[in-house]
C-alpha positions as CSV (number, residue, x, y, z in Angstrom):
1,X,-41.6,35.3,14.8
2,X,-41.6,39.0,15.4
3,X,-38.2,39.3,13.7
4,X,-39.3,37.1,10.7
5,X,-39.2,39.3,7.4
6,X,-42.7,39.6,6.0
7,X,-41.0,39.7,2.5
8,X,-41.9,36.4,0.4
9,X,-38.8,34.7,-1.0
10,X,-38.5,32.3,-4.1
11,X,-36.6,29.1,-3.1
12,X,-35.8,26.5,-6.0
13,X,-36.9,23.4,-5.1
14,X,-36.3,21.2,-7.9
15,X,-34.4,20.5,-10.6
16,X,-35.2,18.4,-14.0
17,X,-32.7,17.8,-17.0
18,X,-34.0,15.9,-19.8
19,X,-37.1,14.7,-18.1
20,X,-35.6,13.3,-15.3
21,X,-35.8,14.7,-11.4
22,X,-31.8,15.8,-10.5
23,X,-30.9,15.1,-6.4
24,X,-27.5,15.6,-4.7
25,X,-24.7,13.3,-6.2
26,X,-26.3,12.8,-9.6
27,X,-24.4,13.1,-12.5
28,X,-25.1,13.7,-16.5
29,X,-22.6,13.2,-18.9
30,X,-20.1,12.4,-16.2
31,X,-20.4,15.8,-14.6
32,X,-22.2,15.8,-10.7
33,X,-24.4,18.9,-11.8
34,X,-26.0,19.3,-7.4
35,X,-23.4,19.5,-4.7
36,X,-25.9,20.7,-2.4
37,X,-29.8,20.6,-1.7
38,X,-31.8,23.3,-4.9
39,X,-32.5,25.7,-2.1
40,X,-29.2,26.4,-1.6
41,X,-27.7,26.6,-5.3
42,X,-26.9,29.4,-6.6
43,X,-25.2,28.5,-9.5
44,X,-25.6,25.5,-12.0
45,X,-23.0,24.0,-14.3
46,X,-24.3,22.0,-17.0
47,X,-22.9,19.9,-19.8
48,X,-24.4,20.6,-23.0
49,X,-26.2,17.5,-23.2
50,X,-28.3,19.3,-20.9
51,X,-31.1,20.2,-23.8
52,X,-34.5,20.2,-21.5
53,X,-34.0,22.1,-18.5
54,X,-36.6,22.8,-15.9
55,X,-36.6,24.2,-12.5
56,X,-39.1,24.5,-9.9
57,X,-39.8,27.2,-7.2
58,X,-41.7,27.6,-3.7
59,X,-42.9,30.3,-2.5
60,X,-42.1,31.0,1.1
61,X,-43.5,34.1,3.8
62,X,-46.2,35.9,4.4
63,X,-47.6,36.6,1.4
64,X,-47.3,33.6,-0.7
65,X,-49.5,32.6,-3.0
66,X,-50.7,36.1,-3.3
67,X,-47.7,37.3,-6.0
68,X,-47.7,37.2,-9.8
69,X,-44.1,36.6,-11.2
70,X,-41.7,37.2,-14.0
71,X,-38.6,35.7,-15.4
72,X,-35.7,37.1,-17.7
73,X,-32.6,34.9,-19.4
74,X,-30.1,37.2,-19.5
75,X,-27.9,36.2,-22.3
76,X,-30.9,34.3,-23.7
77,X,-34.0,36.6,-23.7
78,X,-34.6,40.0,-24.9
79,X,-37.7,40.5,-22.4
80,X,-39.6,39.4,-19.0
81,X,-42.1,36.1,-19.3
82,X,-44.9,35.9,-17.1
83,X,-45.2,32.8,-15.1
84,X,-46.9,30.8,-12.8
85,X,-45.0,29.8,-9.9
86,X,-46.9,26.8,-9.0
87,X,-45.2,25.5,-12.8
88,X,-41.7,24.9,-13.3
89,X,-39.9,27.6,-15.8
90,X,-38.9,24.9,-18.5
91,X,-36.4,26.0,-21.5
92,X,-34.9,23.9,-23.8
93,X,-31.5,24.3,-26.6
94,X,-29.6,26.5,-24.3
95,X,-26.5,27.2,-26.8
96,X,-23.4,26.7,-24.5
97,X,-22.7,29.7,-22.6
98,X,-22.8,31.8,-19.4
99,X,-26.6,32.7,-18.2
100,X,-28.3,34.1,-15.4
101,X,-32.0,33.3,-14.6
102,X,-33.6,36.2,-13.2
103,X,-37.5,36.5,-11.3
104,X,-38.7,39.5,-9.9
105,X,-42.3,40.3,-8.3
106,X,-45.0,41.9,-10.6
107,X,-46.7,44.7,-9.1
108,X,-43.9,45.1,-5.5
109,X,-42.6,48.5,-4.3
110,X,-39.6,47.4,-5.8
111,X,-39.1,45.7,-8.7
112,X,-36.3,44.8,-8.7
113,X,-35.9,40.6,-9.4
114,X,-35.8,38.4,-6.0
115,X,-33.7,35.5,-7.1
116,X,-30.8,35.2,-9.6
117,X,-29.5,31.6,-10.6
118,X,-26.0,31.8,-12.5
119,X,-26.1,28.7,-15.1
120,X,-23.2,28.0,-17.5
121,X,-23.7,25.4,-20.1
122,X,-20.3,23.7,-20.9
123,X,-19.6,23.7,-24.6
124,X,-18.8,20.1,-26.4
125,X,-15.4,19.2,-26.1
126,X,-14.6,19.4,-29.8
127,X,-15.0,23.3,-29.4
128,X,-13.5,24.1,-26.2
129,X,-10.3,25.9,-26.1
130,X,-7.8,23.1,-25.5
131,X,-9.4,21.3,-28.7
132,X,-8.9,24.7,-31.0
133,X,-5.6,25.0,-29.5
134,X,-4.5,21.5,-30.4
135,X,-6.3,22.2,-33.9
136,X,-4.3,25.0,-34.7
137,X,-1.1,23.5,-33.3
138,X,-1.6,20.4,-35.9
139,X,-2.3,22.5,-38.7
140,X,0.7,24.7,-38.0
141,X,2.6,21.7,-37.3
142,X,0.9,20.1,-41.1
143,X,2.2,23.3,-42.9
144,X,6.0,23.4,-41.5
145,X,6.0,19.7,-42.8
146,X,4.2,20.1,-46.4
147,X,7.3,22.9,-46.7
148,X,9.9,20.8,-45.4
149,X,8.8,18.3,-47.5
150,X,8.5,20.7,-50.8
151,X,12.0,22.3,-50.1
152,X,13.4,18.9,-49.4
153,X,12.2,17.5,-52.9
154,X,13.2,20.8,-54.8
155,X,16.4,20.5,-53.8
156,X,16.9,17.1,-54.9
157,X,15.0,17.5,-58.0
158,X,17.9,20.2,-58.5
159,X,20.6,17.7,-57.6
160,X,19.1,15.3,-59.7
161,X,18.7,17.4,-62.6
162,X,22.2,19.0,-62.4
163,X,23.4,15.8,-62.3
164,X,21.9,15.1,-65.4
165,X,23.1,17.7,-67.1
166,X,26.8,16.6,-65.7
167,X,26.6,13.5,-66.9
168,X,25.0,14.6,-70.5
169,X,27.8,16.6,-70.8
170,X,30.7,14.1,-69.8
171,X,28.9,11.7,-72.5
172,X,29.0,14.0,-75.4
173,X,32.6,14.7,-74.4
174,X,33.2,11.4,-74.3
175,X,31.3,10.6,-77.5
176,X,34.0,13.7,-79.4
177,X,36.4,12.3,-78.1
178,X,36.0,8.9,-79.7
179,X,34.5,10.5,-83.3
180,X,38.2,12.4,-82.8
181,X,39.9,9.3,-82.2
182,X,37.8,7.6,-85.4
């Protein structure tokens, strides 16, 4: 006990997506989203069905209860929130993306935050890299055959046309010939 820090930590202790509680082994969308218990994750990966997020904390040490709190978004916000601990932080439309959740203390020595969460919200498939790659490679693939195609059917609109023009002439040679002959 004498060794115990007197520091109070934040510890996330649950985890809601779309209205519903998140344990160990769940999935969404396919995707198990909690390897491990919320108090020790410290990262979250999320597919973008994901669209009402909420996460709970506990206060835990000596002077809990006792601590007013703020939380930033980086890569979402622009400024701290206030909040109220005993209420989960709940945010909702995350674009997909790379985000970290961060709480500090209002009013501590140090302000710097006390807990970080590193969330990434997986895009849709139909705009992840693969799917723009394949995309491109179709399109690419579209335009090498629509000029293919076009220099194929010049060229025998050429032959075609030249062989017109043969046989026009071997008529009207043929056709002097016989007004000679007459």
């Amino acid at each position: 006990v004498l060794n115990r820090s007197q520091e109070t930590q934040l510890l996330l202790t649950g985890l809601e997506i779309n209205h519903q509680q998140v344990k160990v082994g769940d999935e969404i969308a396919g995707k198990v989203v909690l390897n491990k218990a919320t108090e020790y994750t410290q990262a979250l990966t999320l597919p973008y069905q994901s669209k009402w997020i909420s996460l709970s904390f506990k206060e835990i040490g000596l002077g809990n209860y006792r601590n007013k709190y703020q939380y930033f978004i980086e890569g979402f916000s622009d400024s701290w929130q206030y909040i109220d601990i005993d209420k989960p932080i709940t945010f909702s439309q995350l674009q997909p993306g790379k985000y970290i959740l961060w709480i500090r203390q209002i009013g501590a020595e140090n302000s710097a935050p006390c807990y970080h969460l590193n969330m990434t919200i997986l895009p849709p498939w139909w705009q992840t890299v693969w799917f723009n790659t394949i995309e491109v490679f179709f399109v690419l693939l579209l335009l090498v055959l629509a000029v293919i195609t076009g220099s194929v059917n010049w060229n025998v609109q050429a032959l075609l046309k030249n062989g017109r023009k043969k046989n026009y002439c071997r008529r009207k040679r043929a056709s002097s010939l016989v007004y000679l002959m007459t």
